[in-house]
C-alpha positions as a Markdown table, in Angstrom:
| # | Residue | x | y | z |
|---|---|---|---|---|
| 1 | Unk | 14.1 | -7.2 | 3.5 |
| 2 | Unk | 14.2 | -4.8 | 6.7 |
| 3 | Unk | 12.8 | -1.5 | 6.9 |
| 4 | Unk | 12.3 | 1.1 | 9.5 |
| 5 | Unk | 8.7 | 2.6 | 10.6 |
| 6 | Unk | 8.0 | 6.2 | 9.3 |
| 7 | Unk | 7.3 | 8.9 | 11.0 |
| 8 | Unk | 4.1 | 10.4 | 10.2 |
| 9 | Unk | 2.7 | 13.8 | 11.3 |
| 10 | Unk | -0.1 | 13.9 | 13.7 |
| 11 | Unk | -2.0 | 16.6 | 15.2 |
| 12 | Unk | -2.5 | 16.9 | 19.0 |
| 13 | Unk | -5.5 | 16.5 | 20.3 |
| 14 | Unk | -7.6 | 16.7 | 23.9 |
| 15 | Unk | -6.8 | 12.9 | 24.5 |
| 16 | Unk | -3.3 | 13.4 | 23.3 |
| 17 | Unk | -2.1 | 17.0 | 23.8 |
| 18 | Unk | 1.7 | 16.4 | 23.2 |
| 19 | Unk | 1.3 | 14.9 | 20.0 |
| 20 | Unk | 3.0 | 15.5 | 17.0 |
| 21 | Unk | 4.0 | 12.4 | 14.8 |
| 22 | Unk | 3.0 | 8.7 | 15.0 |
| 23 | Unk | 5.2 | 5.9 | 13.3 |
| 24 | Unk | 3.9 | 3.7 | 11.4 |
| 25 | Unk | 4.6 | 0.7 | 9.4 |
| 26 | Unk | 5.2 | 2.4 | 5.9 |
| 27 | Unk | 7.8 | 1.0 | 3.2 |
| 28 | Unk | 9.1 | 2.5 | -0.3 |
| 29 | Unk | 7.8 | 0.5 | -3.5 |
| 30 | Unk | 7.5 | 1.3 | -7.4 |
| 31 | Unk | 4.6 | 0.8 | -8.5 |
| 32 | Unk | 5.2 | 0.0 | -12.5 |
| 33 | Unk | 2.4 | -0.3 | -15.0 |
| 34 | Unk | 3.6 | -1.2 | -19.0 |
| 35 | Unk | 6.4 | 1.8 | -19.4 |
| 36 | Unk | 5.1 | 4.1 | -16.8 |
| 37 | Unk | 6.3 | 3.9 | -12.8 |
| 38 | Unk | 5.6 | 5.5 | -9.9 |
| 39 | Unk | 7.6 | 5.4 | -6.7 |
| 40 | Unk | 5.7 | 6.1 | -3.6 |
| 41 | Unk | 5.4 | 5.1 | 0.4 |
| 42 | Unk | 2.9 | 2.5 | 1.2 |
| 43 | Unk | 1.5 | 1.8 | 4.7 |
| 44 | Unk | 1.7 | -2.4 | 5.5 |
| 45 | Unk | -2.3 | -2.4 | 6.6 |
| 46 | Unk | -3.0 | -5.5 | 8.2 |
| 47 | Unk | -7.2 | -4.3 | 8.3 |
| 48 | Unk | -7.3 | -3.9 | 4.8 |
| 49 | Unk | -9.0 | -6.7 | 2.8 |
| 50 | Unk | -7.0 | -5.4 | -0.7 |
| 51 | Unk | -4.3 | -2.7 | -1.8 |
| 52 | Unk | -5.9 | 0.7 | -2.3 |
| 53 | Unk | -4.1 | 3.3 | -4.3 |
| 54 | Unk | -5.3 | 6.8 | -4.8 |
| 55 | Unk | -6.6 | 7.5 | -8.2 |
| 56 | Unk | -4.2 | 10.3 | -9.3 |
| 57 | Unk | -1.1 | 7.2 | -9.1 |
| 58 | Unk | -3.0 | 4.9 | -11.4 |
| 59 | Unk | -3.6 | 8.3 | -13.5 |
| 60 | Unk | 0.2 | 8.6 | -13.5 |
| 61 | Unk | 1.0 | 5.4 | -14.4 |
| 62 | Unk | -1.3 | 5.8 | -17.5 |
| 63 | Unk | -4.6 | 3.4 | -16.8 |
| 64 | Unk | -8.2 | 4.9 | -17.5 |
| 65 | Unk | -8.9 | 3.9 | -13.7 |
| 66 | Unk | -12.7 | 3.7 | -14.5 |
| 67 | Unk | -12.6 | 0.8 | -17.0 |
| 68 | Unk | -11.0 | -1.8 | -14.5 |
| 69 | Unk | -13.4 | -4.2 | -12.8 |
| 70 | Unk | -15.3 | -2.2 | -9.6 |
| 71 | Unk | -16.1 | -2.6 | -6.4 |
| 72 | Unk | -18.0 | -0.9 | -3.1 |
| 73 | Unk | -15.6 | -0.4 | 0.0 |
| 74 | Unk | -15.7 | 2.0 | 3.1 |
| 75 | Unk | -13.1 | 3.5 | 4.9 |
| 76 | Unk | -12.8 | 4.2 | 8.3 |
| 77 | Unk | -15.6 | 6.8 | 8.8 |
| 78 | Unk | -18.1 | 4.0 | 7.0 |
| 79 | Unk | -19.0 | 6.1 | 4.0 |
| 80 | Unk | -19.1 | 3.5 | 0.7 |
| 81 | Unk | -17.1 | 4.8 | -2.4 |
| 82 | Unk | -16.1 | 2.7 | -5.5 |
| 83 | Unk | -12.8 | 1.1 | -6.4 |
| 84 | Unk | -11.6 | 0.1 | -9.9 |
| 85 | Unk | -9.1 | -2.9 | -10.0 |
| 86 | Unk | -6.4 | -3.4 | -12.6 |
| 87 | Unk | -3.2 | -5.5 | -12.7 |
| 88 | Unk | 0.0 | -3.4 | -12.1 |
| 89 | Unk | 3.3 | -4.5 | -11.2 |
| 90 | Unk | 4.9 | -3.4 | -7.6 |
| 91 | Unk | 8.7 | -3.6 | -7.3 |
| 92 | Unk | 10.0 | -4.0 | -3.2 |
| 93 | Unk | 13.4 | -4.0 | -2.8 |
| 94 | Unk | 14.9 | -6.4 | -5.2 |
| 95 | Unk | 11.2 | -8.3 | -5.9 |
| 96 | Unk | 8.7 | -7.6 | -8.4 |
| 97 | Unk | 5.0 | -9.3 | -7.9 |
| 98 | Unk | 2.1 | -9.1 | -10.1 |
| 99 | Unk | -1.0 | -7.5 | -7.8 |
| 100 | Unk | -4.7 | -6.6 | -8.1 |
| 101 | Unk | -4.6 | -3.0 | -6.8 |
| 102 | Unk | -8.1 | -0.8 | -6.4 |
| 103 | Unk | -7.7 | 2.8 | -7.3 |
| 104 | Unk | -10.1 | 5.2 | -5.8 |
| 105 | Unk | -10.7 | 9.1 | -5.6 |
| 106 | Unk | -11.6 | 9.0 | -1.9 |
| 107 | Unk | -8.2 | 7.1 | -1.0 |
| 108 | Unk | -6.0 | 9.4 | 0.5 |
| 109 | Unk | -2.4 | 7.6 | 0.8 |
| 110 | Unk | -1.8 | 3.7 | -0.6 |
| 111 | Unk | -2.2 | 0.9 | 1.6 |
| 112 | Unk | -1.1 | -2.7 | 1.3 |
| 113 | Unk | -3.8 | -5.5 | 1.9 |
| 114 | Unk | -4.1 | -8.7 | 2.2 |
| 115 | Unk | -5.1 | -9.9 | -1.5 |
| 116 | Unk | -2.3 | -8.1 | -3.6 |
| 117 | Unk | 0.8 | -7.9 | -1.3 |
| 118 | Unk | 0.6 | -9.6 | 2.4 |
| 119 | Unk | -0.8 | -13.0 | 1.3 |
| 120 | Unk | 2.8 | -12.7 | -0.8 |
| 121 | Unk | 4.8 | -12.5 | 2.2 |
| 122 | Unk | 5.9 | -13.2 | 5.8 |
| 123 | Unk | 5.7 | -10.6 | 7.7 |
| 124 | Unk | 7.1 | -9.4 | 10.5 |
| 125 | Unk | 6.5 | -5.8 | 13.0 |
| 126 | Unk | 8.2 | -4.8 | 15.7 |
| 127 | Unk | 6.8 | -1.7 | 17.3 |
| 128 | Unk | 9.2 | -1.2 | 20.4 |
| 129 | Unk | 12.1 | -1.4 | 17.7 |
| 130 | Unk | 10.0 | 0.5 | 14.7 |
| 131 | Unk | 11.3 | -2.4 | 12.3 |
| 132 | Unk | 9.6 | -3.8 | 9.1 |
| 133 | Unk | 11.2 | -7.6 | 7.9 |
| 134 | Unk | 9.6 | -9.1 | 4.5 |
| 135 | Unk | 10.5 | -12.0 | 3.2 |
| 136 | Unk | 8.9 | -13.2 | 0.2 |
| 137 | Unk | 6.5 | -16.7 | 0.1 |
| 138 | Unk | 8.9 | -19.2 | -1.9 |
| 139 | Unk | 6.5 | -19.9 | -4.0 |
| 140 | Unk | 5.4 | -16.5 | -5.6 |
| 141 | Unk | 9.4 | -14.6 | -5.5 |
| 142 | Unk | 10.5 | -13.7 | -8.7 |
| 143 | Unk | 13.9 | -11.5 | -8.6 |
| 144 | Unk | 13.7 | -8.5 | -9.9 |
| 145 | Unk | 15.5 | -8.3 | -13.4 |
């Protein structure tokens, strides 16, 4: 599956004045819990150890987000906050995998990690042409039905 970076909005800044967006590698999934679904765009985050949702998706997809198994984690400005971890269902493209996703108040915008979603894949990124290429691990695709 191929698909294109997103642009994100940026602010400028002293160290980059002319600033205005920055692309980045972000891809549309459902995210699909019993009869509830939620489609959403997910940034591909090679630096992060799980998938990290924001709380308010898992809300919408109908879990009690505080009775799943917890965790500690940080984000980028080091301050520790907790994560609850519950099964859900993500649907890329034509795929649907089974993945261990942490749900957290403090996350602002989901992010795909390593345990969950990239150990399920090959993955490919191409900067200079702002391309995306997936390809599911043979041995954990399962076409969507």
């Amino acid at each position: 599956m191929k698909f294109d970076y997103v642009d994100w909005p940026a602010s400028p800044s002293e160290a980059f004045p002319g600033r205005k967006k920055i692309s980045r590698p972000t891809i549309r999934i459902t995210a699909q819990f019993e009869k509830e679904s939620y489609e959403m765009l997910a940034l591909l985050d090679s630096g992060a150890d799980y998938c990290l949702f924001p709380a308010s998706i898992g809300e919408e997809l109908g879990l009690d987000i505080q009775s799943g198994p917890k965790d500690w984690t940080q984000g980028s400005d080091g301050r520790p906050f907790q994560v609850y971890f519950h099964e859900i269902t993500l649907i890329v493209g034509r795929y649907r995998i089974n993945a261990g996703v942490g749900f957290a108040e403090e996350c602002p915008w989901p992010l795909l990690g390593h345990a969950g979603f990239l150990e399920q894949f090959e993955v490919r990124l191409n900067f200079s042409r702002k391309r995306i290429e997936l390809k599911l691990s043979p041995s954990r695709s399962r076409p969507k039905k």
